[in-house]
C-alpha positions in Angstrom: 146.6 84.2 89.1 143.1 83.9 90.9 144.1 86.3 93.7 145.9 88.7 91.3 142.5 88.5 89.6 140.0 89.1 92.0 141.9 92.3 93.7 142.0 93.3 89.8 138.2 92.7 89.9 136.8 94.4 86.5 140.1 95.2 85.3 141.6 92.1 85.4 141.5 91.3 81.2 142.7 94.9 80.7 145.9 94.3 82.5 146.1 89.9 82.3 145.9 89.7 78.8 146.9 92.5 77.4 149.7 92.1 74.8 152.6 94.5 73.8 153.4 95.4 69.8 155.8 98.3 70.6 159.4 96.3 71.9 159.7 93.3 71.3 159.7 91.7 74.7 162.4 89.2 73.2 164.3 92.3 72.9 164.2 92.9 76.7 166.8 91.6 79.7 164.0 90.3 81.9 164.7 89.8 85.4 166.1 86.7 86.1 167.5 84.5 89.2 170.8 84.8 87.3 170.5 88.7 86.8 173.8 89.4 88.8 175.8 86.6 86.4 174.1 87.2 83.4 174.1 91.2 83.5 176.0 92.8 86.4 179.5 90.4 86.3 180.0 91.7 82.8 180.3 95.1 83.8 182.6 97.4 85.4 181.3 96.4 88.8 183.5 95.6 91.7 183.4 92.0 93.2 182.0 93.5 96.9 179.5 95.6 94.2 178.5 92.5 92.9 178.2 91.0 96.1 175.6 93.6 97.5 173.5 93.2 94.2 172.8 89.4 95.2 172.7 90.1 98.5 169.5 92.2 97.6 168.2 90.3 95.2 168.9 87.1 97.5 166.7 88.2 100.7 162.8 88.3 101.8 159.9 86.4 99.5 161.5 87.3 96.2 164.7 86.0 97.0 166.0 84.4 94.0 163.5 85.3 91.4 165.4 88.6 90.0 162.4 90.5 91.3 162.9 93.0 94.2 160.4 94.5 96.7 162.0 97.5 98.8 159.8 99.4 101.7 161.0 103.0 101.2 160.1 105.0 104.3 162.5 108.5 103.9 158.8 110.9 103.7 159.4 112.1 107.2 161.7 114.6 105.7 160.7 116.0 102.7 157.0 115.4 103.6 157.0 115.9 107.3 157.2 113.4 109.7 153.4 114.5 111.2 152.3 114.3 107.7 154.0 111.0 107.0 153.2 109.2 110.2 150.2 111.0 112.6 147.9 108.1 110.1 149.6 105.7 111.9 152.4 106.6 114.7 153.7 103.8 115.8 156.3 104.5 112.7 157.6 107.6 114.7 159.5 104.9 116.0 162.6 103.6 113.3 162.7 99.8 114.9 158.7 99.9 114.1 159.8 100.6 109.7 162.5 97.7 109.9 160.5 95.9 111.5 157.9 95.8 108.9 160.0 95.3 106.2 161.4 92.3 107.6 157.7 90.8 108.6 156.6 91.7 105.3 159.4 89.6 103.6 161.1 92.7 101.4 164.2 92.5 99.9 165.2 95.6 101.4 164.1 98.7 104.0 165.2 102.0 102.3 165.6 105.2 104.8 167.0 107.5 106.2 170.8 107.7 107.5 168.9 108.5 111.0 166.3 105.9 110.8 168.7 102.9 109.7 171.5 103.9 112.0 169.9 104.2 115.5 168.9 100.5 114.9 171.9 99.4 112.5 173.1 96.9 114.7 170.3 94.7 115.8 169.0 95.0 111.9 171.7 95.6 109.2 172.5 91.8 108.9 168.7 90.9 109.2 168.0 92.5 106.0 169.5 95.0 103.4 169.6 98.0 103.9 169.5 101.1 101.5 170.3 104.5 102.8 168.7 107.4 101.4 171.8 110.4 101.2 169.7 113.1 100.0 166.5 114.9 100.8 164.4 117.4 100.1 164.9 119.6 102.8 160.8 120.9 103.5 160.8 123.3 106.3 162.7 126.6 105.1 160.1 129.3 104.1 158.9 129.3 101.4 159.0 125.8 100.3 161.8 125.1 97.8 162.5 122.3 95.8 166.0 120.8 95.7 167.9 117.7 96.6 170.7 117.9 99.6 173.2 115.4 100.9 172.8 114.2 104.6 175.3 112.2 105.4 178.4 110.5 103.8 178.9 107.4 101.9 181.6 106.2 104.5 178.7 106.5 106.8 176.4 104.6 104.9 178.7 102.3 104.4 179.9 102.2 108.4 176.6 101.2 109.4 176.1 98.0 107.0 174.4 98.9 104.3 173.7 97.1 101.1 173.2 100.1 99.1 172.5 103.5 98.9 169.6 105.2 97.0 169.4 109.2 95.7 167.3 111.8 94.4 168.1 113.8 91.3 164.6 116.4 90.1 166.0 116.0 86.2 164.9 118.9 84.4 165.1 121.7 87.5 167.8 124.6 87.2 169.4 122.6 90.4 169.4 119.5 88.6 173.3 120.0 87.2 174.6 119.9 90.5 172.7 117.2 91.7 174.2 114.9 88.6 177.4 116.1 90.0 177.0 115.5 93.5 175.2 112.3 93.1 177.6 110.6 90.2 180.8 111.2 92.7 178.9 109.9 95.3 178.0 106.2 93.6 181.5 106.2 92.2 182.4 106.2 95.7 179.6 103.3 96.6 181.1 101.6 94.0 184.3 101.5 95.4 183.4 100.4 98.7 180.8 97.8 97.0 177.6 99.0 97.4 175.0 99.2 95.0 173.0 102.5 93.8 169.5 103.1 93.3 168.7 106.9 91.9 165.4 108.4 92.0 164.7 109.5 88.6 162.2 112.1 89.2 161.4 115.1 86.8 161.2 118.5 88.6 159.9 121.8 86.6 156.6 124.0 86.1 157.1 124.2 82.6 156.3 120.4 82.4 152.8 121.7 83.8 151.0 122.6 80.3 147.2 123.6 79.2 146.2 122.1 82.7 147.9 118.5 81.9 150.7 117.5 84.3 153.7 115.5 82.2 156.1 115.5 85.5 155.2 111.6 84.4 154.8 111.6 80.8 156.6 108.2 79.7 158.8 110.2 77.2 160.2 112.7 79.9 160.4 109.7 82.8 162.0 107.8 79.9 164.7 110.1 79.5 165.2 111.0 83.2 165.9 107.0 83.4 168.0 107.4 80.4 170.2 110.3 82.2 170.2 108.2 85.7 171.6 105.1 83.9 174.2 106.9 82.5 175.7 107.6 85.9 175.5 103.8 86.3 172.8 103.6 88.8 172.3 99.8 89.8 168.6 100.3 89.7 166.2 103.0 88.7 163.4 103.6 90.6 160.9 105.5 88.8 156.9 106.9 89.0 154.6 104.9 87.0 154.3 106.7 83.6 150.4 108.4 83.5 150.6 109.8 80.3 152.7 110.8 77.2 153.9 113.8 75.0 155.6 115.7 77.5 158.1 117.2 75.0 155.7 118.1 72.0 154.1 119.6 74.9 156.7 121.8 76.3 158.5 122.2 73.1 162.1 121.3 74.6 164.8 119.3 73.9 164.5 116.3 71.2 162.1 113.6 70.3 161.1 111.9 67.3 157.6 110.8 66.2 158.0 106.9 66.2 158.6 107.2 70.0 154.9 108.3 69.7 153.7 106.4 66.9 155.5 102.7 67.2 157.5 103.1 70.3 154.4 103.5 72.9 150.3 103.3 72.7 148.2 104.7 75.3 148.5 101.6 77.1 149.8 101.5 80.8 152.1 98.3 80.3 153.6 100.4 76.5 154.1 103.7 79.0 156.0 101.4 81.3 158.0 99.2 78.6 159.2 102.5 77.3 160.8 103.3 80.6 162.6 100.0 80.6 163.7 100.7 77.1 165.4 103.7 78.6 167.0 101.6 81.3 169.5 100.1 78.8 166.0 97.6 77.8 166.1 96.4 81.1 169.7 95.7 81.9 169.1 97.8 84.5 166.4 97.2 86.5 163.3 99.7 86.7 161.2 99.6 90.3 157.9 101.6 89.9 156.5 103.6 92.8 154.2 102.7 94.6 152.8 106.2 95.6 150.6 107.9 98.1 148.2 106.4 99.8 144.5 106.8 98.9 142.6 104.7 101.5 140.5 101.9 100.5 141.9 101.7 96.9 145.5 101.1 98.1 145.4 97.5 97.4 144.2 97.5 94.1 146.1 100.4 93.2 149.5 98.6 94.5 148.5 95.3 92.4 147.9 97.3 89.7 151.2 98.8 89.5 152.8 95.6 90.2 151.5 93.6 87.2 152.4 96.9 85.0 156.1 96.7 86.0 156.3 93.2 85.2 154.8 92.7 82.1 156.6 95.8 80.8 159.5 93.8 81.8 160.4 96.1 84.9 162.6 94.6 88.3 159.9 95.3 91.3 158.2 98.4 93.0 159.6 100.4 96.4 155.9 100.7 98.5 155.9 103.0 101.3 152.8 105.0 102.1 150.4 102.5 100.9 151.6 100.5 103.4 153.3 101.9 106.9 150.1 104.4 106.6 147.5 101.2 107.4 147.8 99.1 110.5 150.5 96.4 110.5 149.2 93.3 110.2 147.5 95.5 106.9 150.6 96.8 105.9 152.2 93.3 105.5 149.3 91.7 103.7 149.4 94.6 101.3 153.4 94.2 100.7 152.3 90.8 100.4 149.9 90.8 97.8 152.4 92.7 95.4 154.9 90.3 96.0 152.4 87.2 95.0 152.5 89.4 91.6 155.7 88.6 90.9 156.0 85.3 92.2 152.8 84.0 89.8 155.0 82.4 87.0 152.1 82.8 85.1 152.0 86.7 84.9 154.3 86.9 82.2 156.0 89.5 80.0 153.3 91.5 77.5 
């Protein structure tokens, strides 16, 4: 835990020994090396499903802990490929995104159907890969905020890959299609045995209130997670939790107090656990994001969020920008240091 400590600095106590009275963490399905046997072959899960599952959880540094580490690099699309990569553009090359993901040790690269098939067949049985079938499409005028498919499953599916990862903005007025669209398109993944990961972001001005942002409020997260289990995502991938009352702040939907009074404190790792509750208590595993990247905090920022995840009992975070916006060799040690999070046995559950 030294090195865990010393990026932590200050902090370290705050996060290290902070201990949970919301969920009972006996309550929770912690990752596990046997997460596929113990969960997954109970389930409605196709053998090739299953398959793909280990096959993620079996590759890179955390191979056989239950954890996961995924680079996600999709931003050239819905955040411009000059915005994503001018910091650093050797990743205007796709080889240069797999290839850092495999240096790095991840368990997976997550990308584009463009990026991961123009270099599918020197890398697709090197490591997973997850293809990302819908965007944010951000170059009509004026900017507009929905979810599209690119491709096909048969496609993804063509070119190798593991799994396949999607976006749903819970909460917009387009969000109803999307939970169409995306549901028919895992039940198809399913069928051809590969496993889904859905981005469960929330998507709405309204959830803008009095100046406070609760687009990550752990209630409204909580429920997005809720909604994207339901459509029996594999894995929910999911930003950190900032802050909470989202829905006594809009004055929407349902909630009850205890979510605010027992349920969840103010604490980080609580905000978190309250996510995983939502994820069937962990059944299905949550990975955090890791988020944009703000320069010379990055580091402690990603270790942060790491040792968040798990103690709340969550599966891993997906780190993109953080890393593929440094130099390599910096990239790696970063993906590196948030890996050594979950491979310190002595970081354990809150």
């Amino acid at each position: 835990m030294s090195k865990t400590s010393d990026i932590l600095g200050k902090e370290a106590s705050y996060y290290l020994d902070f201990q949970s009275k919301t969920f009972d963490k006996k309550t929770l399905h912690a990752p596990s090396k046997n997460h596929v046997e113990e969960i997954w072959q109970q389930s409605n899960r196709n053998g090739q499903t299953l398959r793909s599952m280990q096959q993620l959880l079996g590759t890179g540094r955390l191979r056989d802990t239950g954890y996961i580490g995924i680079l996600p690099v999709d931003q050239g699309i819905e955040h411009a490929a000059g915005a994503s990569f001018a910091p650093n553009p050797m990743y205007f090359d796709p080889e240069n995104i797999v290839k850092l993901a495999v240096e790095s040790g991840c368990n997976a690269v997550a990308s584009t159907y463009g990026v991961l098939g123009i270099v599918a067949r020197k890398y697709a049985h090197k490591i997973p890969f997850v293809v990302k079938i819908n965007h944010n499409e951000f170059l009509s005028y004026p900017n507009k905020y929905d979810q599209i498919m690119f491709g096909t499953i048969k496609d993804a599916w063509n070119m190798g890959a593991v799994a396949v990862g999607a976006t749903i903005y819970f909460g917009s007025p387009e969000s109803p299609r999307q939970i169409v669209e995306v549901s028919k398109a895992f039940e198809m993944a399913h069928e051809l045995g590969m496993a889904t990961i859905l981005w469960c972001y929330t998507r709405n001005n309204n959830f803008k209130v009095d100046g406070i942002d609760y687009h990550t409020s752990a209630d409204l997260t909580g429920q997005a997670n809720h909604l994207g289990v339901t459509i029996q995502a594999d894995i929910i991938k999911q930003k950190m939790a900032t802050n909470n009352g989202g829905y006594n702040a809009t004055k929407h939907g349902k909630t009850h107090p205890k979510v605010y009074t027992e349920l969840t404190s103010d604490h980080p790792i609580d905000l978190c656990r309250y996510q995983v509750a939502n994820c069937y208590m962990g059944r299905v595993g949550l990975i955090n994001s890791g988020g944009e990247s703000k320069g010379a905090s990055d580091l402690q920022e990603a270790v942060i969020t790491a040792v968040v995840n798990k103690r709340a009992g969550g599966m891993g975070l997906i780190l993109g920008r953080k890393a593929f916006q440094r130099p390599f060799k910096e990239g790696v040690q970063l993906l590196n240091a948030v890996q050594d999070v979950y491979l310190d046995k002595s970081i354990k559950l809150a």
